[in-house]
C-alpha positions in Angstrom: 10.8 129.5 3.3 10.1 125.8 2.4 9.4 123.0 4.9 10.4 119.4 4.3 7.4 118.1 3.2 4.5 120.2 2.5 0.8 118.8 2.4 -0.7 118.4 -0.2 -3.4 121.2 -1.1 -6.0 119.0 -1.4 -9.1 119.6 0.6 -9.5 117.6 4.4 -12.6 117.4 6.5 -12.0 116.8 11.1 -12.8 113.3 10.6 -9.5 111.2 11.9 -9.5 109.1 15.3 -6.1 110.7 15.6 -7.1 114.4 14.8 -8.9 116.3 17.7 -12.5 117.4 17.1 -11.6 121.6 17.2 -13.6 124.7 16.8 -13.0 126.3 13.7 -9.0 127.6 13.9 -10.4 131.5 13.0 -12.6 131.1 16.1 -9.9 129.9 18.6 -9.2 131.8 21.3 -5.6 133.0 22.8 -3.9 132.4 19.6 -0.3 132.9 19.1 2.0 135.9 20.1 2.6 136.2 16.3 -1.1 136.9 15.4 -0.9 141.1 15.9 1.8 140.4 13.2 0.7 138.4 10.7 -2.8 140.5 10.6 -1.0 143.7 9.5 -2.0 145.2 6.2 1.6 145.4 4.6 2.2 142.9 2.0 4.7 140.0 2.3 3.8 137.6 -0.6 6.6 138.9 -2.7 9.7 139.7 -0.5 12.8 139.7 -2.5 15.5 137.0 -2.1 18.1 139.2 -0.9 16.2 140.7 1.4 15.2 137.6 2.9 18.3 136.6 3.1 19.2 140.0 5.2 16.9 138.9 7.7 18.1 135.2 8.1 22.0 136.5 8.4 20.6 139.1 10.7 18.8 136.3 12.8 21.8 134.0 13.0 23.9 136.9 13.7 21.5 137.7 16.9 20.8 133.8 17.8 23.6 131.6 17.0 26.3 133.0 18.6 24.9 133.8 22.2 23.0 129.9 22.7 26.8 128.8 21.2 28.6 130.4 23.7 25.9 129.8 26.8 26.2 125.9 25.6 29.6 125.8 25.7 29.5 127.0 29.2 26.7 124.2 30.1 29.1 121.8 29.1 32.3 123.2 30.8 30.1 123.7 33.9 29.1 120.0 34.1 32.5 118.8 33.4 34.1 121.0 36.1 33.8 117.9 38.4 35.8 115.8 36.4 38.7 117.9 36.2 38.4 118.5 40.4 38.7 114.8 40.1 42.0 114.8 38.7 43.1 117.7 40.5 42.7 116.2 44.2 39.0 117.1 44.9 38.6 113.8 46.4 41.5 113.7 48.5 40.7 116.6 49.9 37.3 116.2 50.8 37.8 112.5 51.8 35.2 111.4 49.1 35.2 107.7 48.2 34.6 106.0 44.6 30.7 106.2 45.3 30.6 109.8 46.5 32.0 110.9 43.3 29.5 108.8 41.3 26.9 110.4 43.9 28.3 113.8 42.7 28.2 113.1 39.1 24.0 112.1 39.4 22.7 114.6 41.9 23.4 117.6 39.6 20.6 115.5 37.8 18.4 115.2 40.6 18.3 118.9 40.5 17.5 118.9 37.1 15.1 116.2 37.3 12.7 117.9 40.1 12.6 121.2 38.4 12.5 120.1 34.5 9.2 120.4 34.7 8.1 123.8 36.7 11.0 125.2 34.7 9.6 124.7 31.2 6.1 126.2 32.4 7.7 129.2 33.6 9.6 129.4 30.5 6.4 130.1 28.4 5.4 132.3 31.3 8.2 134.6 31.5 10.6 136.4 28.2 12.6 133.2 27.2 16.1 134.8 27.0 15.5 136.6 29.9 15.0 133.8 32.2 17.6 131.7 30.4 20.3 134.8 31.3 18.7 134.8 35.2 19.7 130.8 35.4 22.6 131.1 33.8 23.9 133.6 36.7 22.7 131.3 39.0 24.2 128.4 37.9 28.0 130.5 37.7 27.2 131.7 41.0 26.5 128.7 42.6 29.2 126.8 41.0 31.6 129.3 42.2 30.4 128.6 45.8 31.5 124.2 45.1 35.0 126.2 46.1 34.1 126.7 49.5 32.2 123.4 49.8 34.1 121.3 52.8 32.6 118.0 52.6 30.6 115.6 51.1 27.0 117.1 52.3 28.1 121.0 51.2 29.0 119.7 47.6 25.8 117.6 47.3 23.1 120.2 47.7 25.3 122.5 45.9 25.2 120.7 42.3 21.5 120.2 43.2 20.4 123.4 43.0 22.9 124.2 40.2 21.5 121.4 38.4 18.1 123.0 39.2 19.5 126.8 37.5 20.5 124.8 34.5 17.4 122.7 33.9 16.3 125.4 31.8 18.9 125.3 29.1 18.5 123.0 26.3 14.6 123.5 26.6 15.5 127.0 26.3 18.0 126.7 23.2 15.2 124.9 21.8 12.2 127.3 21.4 14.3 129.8 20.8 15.6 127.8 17.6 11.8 127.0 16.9 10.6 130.4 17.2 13.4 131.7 14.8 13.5 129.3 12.0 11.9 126.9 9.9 11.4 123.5 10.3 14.4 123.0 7.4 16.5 125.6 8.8 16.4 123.7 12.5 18.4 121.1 12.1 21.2 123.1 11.0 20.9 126.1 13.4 20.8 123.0 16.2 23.5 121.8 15.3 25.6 124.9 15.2 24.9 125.9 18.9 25.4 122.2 19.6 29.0 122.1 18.3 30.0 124.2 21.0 29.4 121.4 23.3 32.5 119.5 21.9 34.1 123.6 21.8 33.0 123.5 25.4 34.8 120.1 25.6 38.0 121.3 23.7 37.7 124.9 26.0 37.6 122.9 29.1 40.9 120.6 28.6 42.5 124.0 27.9 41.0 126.0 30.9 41.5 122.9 33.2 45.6 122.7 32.4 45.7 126.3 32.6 44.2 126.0 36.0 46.3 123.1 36.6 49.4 125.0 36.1 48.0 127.9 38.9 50.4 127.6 41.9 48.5 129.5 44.5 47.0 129.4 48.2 44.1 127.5 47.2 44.1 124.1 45.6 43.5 123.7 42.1 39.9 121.8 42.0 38.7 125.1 44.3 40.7 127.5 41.1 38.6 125.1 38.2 35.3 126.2 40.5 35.8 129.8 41.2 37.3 130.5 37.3 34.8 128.9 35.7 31.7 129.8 37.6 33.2 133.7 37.5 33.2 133.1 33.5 29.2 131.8 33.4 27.9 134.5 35.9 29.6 137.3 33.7 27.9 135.7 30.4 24.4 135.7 31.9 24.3 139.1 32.2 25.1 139.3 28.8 22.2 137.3 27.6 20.7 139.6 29.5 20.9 142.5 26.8 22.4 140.7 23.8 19.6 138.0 23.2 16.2 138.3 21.9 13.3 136.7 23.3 10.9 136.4 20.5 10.8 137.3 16.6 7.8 139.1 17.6 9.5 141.8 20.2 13.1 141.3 18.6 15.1 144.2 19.7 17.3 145.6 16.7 14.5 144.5 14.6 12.4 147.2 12.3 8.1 146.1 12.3 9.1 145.1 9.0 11.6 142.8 9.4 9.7 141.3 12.3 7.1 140.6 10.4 9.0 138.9 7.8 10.7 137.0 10.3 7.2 135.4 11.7 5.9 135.4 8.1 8.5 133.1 6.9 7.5 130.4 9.6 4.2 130.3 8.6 4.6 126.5 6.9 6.2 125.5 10.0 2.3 125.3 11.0 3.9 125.1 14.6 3.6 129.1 15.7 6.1 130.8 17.6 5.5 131.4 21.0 2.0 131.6 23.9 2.0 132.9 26.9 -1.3 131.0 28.1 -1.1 127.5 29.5 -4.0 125.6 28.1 -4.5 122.1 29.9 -6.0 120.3 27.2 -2.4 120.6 25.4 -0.5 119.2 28.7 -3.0 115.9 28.4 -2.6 116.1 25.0 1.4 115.6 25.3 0.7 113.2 28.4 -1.2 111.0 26.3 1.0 111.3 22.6 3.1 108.4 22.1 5.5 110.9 20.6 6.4 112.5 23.7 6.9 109.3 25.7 8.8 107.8 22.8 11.2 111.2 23.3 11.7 110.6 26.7 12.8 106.8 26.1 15.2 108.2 23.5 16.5 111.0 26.1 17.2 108.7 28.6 19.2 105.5 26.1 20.9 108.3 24.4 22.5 110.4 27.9 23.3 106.8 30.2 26.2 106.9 28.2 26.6 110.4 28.2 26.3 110.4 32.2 29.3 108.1 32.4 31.4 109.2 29.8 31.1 113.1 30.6 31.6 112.2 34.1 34.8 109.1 33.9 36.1 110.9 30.8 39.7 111.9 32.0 39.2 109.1 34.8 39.1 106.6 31.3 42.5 108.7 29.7 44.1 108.7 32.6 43.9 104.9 33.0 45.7 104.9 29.5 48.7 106.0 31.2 49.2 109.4 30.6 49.7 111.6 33.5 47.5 114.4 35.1 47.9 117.4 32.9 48.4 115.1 29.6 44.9 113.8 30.3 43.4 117.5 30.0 44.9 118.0 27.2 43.6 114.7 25.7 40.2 115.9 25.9 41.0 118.7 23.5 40.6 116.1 20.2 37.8 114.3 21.4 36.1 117.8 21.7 36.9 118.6 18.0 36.0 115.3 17.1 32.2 115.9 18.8 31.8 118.6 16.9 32.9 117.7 13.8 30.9 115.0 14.0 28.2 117.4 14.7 28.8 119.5 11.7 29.1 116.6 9.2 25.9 115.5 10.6 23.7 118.5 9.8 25.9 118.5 6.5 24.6 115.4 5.6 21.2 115.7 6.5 20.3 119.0 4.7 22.0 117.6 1.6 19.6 114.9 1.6 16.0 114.7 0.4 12.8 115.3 2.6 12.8 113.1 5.6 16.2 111.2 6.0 16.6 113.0 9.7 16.0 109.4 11.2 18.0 107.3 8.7 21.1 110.2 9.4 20.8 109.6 13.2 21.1 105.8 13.3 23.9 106.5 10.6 26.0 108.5 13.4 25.3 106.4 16.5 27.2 103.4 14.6 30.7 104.8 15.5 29.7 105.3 19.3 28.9 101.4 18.9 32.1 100.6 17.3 33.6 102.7 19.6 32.3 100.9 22.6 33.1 97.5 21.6 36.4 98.8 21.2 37.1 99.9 24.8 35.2 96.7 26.0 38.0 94.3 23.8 40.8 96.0 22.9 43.8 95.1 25.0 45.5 97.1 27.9 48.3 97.8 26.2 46.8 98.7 22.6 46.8 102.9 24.0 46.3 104.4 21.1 43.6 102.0 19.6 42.1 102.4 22.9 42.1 106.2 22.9 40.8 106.5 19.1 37.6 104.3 20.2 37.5 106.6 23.5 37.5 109.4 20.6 34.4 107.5 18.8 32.1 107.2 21.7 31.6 111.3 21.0 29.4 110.4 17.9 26.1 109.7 20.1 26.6 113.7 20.4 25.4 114.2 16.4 22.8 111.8 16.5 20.8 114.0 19.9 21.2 116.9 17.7 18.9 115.4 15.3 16.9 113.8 17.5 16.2 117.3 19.1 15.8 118.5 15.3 13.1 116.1 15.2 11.0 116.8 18.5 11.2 120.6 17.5 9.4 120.0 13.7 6.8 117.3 14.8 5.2 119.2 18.1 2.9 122.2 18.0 1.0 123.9 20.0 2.9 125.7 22.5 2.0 124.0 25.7 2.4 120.9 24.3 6.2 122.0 23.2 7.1 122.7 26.5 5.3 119.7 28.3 7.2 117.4 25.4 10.7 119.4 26.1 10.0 118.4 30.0 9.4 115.2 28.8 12.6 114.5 27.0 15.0 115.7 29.6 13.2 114.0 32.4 14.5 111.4 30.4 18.0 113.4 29.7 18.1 113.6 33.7 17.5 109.9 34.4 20.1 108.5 32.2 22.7 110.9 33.3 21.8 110.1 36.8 22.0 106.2 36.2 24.8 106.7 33.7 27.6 107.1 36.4 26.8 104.0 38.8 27.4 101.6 35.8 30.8 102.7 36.5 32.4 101.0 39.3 35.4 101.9 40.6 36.6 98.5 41.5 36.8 98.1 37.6 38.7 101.1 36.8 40.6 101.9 34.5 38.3 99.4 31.7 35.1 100.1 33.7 33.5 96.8 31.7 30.1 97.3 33.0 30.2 100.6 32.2 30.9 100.6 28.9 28.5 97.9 28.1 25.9 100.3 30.0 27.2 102.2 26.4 26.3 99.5 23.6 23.0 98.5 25.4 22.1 102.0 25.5 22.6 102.7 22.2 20.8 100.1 20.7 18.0 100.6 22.2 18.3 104.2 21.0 19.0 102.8 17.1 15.2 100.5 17.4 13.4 103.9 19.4 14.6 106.1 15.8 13.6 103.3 13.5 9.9 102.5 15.3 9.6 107.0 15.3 10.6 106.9 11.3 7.9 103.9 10.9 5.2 105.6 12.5 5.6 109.5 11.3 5.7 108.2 8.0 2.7 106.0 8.6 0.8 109.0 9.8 1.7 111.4 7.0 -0.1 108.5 4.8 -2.8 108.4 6.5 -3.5 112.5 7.0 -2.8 112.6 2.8 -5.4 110.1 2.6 -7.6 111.5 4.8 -7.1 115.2 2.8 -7.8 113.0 -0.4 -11.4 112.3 0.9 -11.8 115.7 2.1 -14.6 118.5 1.4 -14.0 122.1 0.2 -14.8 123.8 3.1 -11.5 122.4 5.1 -9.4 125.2 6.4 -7.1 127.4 4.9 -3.1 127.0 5.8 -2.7 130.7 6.7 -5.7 130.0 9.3 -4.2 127.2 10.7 -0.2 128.5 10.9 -0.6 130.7 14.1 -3.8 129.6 16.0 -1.4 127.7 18.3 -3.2 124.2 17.0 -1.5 120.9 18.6 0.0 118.8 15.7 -3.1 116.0 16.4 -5.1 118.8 16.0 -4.1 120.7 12.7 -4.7 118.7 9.3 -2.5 120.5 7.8 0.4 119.5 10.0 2.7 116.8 8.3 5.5 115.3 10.8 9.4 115.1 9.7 10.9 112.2 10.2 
């Protein structure tokens, strides 16, 4: 139950520029969800190891594999447009080389305009509940692309799927923060976040299966209906199979729920409040953090917007034919997530506060990658395909970076307002990401991938100035707790009274 750097238990007085003035945290009103809880008589102090580690199997066993699964089907769903490229989609429908790149960005217009309503009525309503709702939606509505005849039809229909799946990774991410500690996150992230390059691998395999269907429809409108069919029947499963709290954990004894909230009390970021408080949405408004978040969601996905989106349009250009192509996307979805893996490997491995160092550390190949594509000959295909392969490292480096947002924001309006925050930028990079890709440059796309590099340096210096500055400000709250007084507040009183991170002394920042 440790976090990655615990304060020291010196005493601290409210005295900081950068630390709100607060009422005394015993006195605060609408504290978190987890307070019935943690105010029961039972005690927890000495819980033995094994059972502990009951409860964390039991978690992951409840957690992990529904948000793996769900993501793997928000990947496959945003990809399904790709593979309709290949198989005839725009011949069909007539669409030219800037239609499609329309196509690729308004499912992010969708997801733009209701990123933010979406993350309010995510504290507002049983998380995995609305997540399963969406996720019908967005199966539903991507079945009815099939049936789309023209340019207009398919446009406001990956709008308003791209508004079902706003909710997603804003979703995946409280419940990860509700559930674990602040060392377990990064991890636990980046297990549900492999199953993007699953999703990847999954849908090359599903798309030359579909590929290989000879029936009266055409096989874009087979890659719709299949697909979507699979994501509405998984969100009524999230429906029953995943919890939406710690606190009201189905399966779960009182016990165990309490154990399961006790064990997050050096998080100091609570678990979950249903009341939106005002003075936390200014709060994040006004935090460097969360604006520095959203510059590093929308520098890490302009790639992402192109690449996910001219992926098999890039293989394709290396010579191989239709079906080949699917299948080529198969290794560069097992690279993602190996890349993934080795990431969190590497970072838990570590000592305290290496999360930033470990990102930069993974966006290198992505670079090297990119520089590749941009100056490797035409006729070099398999040096050409193995950089294609090493643009899927930017992948490791967002889990972090969303390891990093969930340890060093509390307060549970603020968490949501900051999760808005970072895919508004997610949204506007994977809207621009697809116009730096012009299809009178095709199969190279040269502006396109240079959209890449630029991208991803920018993303290096925004994880270098967040490392500078969280570190900075963990010096200056231990010196500040150095001069304190005696009276400064306990930790346990400060763990669940759903304090903002400016406002809790006691909260040190991850980096």
């Amino acid at each position: 139950m440790s976090m990655e750097r615990p304060p020291p238990n010196t005493a601290s007085k409210r005295t900081s520029a950068h630390v709100e003035n607060i009422p005394d945290p015993r006195k605060v009103q609408d504290g978190d969800t987890a307070l019935a809880l943690v105010a029961a008589d039972d005690d927890l102090q000495s819980v033995a190891a094994e059972e502990l580690k009951r409860l964390e199997r039991k978690i992951d066993w409840a957690i992990l594999p529904c948000l793996s699964v769900c993501y793997a089907f928000y990947y496959i769903d945003k990809t399904t447009l790709s593979y309709a490229a290949i198989f005839g989609i725009k011949d069909d429908l007539g669409l030219s080389g800037e239609q499609y790149s329309w196509l690729s960005s308004v499912f992010y217009f969708g997801f733009l305009v209701w990123a933010v309503p979406t993350n309010f009525l995510l504290q507002k309503f049983p998380v995995a509940k609305y997540l399963g709702l969406n996720i019908i939606l967005w199966g539903v509505f991507l079945m009815l692309q099939a049936a789309a005849k023209n340019f207009t039809q398919l446009v406001v229909l990956r709008v308003i799927s791209g508004a079902a799946e706003s909710c997603s990774d804003p979703a995946f991410m409280l419940i990860t923060s509700m559930f674990y500690t602040r060392r377990q996150q990064p991890i636990r992230i980046g297990l549900w976040y492999t199953a993007n390059g699953c999703g990847i691998a999954l849908g090359g395999l599903l798309g030359y299966g579909i590929g290989h269907i000879q029936g009266a429809l055409s096989s874009w409108k087979y890659e719709f209906l299949i697909i979507g069919a699979l994501c509405t029947a998984w969100g009524f499963l999230i429906l029953v199979l995943l919890p939406d709290s710690p606190v009201t954990a189905r399966g779960f004894s009182p016990r165990e729920r309490r154990l399961a909230v006790e064990r997050l009390r050096d998080n100091q970021t609570g678990v979950e409040n249903k009341t939106l408080k005002p003075a936390q949405v200014l709060e994040a408004l006004l935090d460097w953090k969360a604006w520095v978040f959203l510059l590093l969601g929308l520098s890490g996905n302009i790639p992402n917007g192109g690449i996910s989106n001219f992926g098999t349009l890039i293989i394709s250009g290396f010579g191989f034919s239709t079906l080949v192509t699917t299948l080529m996307q198969i290794p560069y979805g097992v690279f993602i997530a190996s890349m993934i893996l080795l990431s969190v490997y590497i970072n838990d491995r570590l000592p305290p506060n290496h999360r930033c160092v470990v990102t930069v550390l993974f966006l290198l190949p992505n670079v090297a990658g990119a520089f590749g594509l941009c100056f490797l000959a035409e006729d070099n295909r398999v040096g050409r395909l193995i950089c294609y392969y090493l643009t899927g490292s930017y992948n490791a480096s967002f889990v972090l970076i969303l390891s990093i947002l969930t340890a060093n924001i509390a307060g549970h309006t603020k968490k949501v307002v900051t999760n808005a925050m970072i895919f508004l930028g997610v949204c506007a990079g994977n809207i621009a990401g697809p116009f730096f890709y012009k299809s009178n440059q095709a199969p190279r796309y040269q502006l396109g991938i240079w959209s890449m590099i630029v991208s991803n340096l920018i993303e290096i210096a925004l994880v270098v100035i967040l490392r500078v500055m969280l570190a900075w400000e963990n010096r200056r709250r231990d010196a500040a707790q150095q001069r304190g007084n005696p009276t400064s507040w306990d930790r346990d009183q400060t763990a669940f009274s759903d304090l903002t991170d400016k406002q809790n002394l006691n909260f040190r920042y991850v980096y």
